[in-house]
C-alpha positions as CSV (number, residue, x, y, z in Angstrom):
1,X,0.0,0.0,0.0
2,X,1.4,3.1,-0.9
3,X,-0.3,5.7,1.8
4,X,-1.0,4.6,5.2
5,X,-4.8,5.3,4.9
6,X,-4.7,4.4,1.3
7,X,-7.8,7.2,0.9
8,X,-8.4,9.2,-1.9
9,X,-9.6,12.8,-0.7
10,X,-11.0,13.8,-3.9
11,X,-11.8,13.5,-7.6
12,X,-11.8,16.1,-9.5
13,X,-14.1,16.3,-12.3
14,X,-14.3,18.1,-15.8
15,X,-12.0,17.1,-18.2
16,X,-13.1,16.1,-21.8
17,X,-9.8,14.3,-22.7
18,X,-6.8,12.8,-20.7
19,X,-4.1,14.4,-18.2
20,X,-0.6,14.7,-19.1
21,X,0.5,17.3,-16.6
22,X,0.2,18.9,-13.0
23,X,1.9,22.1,-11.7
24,X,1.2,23.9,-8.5
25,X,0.7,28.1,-8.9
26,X,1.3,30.1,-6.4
27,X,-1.6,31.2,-5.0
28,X,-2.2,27.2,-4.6
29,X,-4.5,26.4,-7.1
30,X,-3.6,23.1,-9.4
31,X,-3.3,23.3,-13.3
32,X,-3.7,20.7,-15.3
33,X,-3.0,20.2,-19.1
34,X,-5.4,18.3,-21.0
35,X,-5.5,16.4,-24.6
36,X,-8.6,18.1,-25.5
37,X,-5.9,20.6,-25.4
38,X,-7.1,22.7,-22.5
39,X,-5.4,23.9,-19.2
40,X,-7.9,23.6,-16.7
41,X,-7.4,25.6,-12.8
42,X,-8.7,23.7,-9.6
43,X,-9.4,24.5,-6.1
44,X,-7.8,21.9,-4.5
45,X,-10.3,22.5,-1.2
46,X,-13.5,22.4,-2.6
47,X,-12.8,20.1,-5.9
48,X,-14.0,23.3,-8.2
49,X,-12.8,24.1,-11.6
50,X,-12.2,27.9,-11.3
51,X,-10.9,28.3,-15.1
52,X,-10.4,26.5,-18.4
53,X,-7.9,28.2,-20.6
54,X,-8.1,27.7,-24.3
55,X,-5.6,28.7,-26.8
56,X,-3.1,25.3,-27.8
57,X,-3.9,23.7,-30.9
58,X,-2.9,20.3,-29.7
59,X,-2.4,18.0,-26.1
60,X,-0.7,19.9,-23.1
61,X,2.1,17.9,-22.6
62,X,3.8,20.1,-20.0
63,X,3.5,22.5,-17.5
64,X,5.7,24.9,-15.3
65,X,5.1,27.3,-12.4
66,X,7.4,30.3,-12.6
67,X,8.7,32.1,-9.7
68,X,6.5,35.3,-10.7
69,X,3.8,33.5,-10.6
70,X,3.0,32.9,-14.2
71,X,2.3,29.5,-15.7
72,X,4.2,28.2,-18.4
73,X,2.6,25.3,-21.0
74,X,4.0,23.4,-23.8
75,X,2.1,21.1,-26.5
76,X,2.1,19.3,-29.3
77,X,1.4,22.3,-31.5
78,X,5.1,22.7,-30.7
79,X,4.5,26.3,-28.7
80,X,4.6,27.4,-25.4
81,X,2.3,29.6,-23.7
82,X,2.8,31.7,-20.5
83,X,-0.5,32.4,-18.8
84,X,-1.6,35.0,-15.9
85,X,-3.4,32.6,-13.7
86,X,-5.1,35.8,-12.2
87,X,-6.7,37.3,-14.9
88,X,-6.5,34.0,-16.6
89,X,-5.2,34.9,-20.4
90,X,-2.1,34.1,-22.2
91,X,0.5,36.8,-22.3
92,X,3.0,35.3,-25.0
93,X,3.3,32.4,-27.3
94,X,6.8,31.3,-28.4
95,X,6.9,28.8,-31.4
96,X,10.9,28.2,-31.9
97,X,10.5,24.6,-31.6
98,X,9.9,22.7,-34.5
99,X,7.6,19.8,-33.0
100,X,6.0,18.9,-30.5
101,X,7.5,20.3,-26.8
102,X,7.5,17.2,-24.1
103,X,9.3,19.0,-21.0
104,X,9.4,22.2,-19.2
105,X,11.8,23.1,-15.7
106,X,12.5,26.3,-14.4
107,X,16.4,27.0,-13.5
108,X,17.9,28.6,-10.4
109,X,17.8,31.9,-12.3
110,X,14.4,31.9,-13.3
111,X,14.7,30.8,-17.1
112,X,12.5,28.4,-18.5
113,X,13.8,25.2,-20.0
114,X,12.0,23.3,-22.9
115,X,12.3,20.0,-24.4
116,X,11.3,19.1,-28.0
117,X,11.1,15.9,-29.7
118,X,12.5,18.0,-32.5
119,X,16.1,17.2,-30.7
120,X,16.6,20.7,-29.1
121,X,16.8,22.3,-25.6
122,X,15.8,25.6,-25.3
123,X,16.3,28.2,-22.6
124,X,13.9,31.4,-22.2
125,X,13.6,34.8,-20.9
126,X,10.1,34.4,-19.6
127,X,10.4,38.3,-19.1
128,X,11.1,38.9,-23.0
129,X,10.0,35.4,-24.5
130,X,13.3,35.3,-26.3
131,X,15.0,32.1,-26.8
132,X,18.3,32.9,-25.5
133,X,20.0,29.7,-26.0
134,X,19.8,26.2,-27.5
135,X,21.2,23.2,-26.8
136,X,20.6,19.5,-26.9
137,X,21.7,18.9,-30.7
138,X,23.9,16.1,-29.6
139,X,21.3,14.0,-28.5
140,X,20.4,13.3,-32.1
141,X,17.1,12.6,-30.7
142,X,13.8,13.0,-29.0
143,X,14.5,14.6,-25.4
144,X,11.6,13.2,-23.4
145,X,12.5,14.8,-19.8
146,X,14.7,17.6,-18.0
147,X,15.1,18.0,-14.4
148,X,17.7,20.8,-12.8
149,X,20.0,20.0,-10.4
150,X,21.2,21.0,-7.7
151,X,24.2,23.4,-9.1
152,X,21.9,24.4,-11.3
153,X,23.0,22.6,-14.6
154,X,20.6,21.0,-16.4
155,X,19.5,17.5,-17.2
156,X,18.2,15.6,-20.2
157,X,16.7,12.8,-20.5
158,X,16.5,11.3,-24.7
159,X,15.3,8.0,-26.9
160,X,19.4,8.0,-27.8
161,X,19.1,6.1,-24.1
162,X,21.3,8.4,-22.8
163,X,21.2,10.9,-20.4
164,X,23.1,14.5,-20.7
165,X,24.5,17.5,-18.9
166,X,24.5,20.9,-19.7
167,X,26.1,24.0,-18.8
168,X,22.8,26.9,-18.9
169,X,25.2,29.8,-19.3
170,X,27.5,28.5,-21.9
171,X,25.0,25.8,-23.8
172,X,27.9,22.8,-23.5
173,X,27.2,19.3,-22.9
174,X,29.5,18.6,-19.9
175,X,28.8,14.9,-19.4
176,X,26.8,12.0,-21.0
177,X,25.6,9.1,-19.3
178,X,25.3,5.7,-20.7
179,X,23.8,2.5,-19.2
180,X,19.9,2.5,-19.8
181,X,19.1,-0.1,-22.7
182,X,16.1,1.8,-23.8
183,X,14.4,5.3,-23.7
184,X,14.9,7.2,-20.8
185,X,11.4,8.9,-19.9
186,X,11.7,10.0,-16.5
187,X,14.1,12.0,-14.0
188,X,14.1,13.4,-10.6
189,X,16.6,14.8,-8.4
190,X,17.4,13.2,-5.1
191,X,17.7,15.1,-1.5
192,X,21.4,13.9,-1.9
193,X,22.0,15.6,-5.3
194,X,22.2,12.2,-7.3
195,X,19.8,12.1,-10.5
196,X,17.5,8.9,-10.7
197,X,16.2,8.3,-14.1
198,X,13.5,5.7,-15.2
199,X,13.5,4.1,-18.4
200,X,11.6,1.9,-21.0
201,X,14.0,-0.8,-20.2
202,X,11.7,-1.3,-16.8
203,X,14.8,-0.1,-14.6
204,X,15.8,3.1,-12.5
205,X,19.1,4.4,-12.2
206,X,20.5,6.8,-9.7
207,X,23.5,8.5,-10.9
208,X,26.4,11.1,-9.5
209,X,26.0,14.1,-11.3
210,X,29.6,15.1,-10.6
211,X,31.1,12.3,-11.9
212,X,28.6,10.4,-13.9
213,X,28.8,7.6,-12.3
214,X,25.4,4.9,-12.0
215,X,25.9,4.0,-8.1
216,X,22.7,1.9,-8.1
217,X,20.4,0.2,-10.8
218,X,16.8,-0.3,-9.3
219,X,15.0,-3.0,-10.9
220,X,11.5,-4.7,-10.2
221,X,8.7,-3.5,-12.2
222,X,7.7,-5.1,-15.7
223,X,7.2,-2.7,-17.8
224,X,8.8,0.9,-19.0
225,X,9.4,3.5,-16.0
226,X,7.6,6.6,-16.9
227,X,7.2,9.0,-14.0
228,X,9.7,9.6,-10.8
229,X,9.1,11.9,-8.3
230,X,11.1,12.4,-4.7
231,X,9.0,12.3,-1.1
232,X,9.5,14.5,1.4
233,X,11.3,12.0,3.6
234,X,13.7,11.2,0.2
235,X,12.1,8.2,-0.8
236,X,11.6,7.7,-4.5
237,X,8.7,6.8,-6.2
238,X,8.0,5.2,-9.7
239,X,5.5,4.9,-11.9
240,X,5.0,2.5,-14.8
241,X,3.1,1.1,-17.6
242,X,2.7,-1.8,-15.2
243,X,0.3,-0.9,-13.6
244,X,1.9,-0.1,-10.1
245,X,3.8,2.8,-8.7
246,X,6.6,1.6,-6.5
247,X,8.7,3.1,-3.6
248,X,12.4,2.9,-3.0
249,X,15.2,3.7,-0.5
250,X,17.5,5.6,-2.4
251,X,19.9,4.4,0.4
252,X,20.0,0.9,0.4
253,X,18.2,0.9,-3.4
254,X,15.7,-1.7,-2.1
255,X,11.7,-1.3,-2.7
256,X,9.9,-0.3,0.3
257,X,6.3,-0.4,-0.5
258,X,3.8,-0.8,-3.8
């Protein structure tokens, strides 16, 4: 069981297609990004839907809370939208990518990243919605997932199998790591500054972001890891086309509950 109560406190109601993301705005309210192509803003107390914003032309695939308070969505259509989650309207649409945008983070400095299955990694002003850098060309590939660590670099996770580094001020690839026998969908960054990424080769691997290293290979579900996320008390859990979300002791890289 993977609560102690094992109680669902609500359902939430409204949606006309499927939900590929979740983000948290500041003033507490969830988003969610829909494949009828809609963002739709909850109350998380009462179960309400206080908005649905229209405007993508495809599936939200991704969205991102900024530290002003704006929220940042990325689609299929291949743009990204920032949105006032006040007054609930879009304030600016960028369109650099040339298909579809599958992952969005927000750096220590308040950039937004973006991942494209069009092989790229962009970085944004979210002030100016200029691009002002792009990187990721060496993954040859789709990038599926970024996460930011904890010196602020960036990771990215590709269908190459690999996993990369980059450098946000100067665009470089620092580091590449290799191990996964499949796509790598998923990644998360541990309390103890290691990367864990989760893969279509039903494995998770945590990872020393200083020296690349794999210091533990996690392995019990039986089908592709697509989802990681890190507890509060550093535990890490998975989710999979299984069926089953799993939890794991980073620590001792043992499975704790399912």
């Amino acid at each position: 069981m993977l609560f102690r109560s094992g109680s669902c406190s609500a359902v939430l109601y409204a949606h006309s297609g499927g939900v590929k993301a979740l983000a948290v705005v500041a003033d507490g309210r969830l988003a969610s990004g829909i494949t009828d192509n809609t963002i739709h803003f909850w109350d998380p107390a009462s179960g309400t839907c206080s908005a649905v914003l229209e405007g993508h032309g495809n599936w939200v695939m991704a969205l991102a809370a900024l530290a002003d308070g704006y929220l940042a969505s990325a689609s299929i259509d291949g743009t990204i939208r920032l949105w006032d989650p006040a007054s609930v309207t879009c304030s600016s649409v960028s369109e650099r990518h040339r298909d579809w945008v599958n992952a969005l983070a927000v750096l220590l400095d308040g950039r937004l990243v973006s991942a494209s299955i069009d092989g790229t990694i962009r970085l944004w002003d979210p002030d100016s919605g200029s691009c002002s850098s792009v990187c990721g060309e060496q993954h040859g590939y789709w990038v599926k997932a970024l996460a930011v660590l904890a010196d602020g670099r960036i990771a990215s996770a590709s269908n190459d199998h690999t996993i990369r580094i980059w450098d946000p001020a100067s665009g470089s690839c620092s580091a590449d790591f290799q191990g996964h026998q499949g796509s790598v969908m998923a990644l998360a960054v541990l309390a103890d500054s290691r990367l864990a990424s989760g893969s279509i080769d039903k494995t998770i691997r945590l990872w020393d972001p200083d020296t690349g290293a794999c210091t533990a290979v996690l392995e019990g579900h039986q089908a592709a890891v697509g989802a990681l996320a890190v507890l509060k008390d550093g535990r890490i859990a998975s989710g999979s086309q299984d069926t089953t979300i799993r939890i794991w002791d980073p620590a001792s890289g043992s499975r704790s509950e399912e």
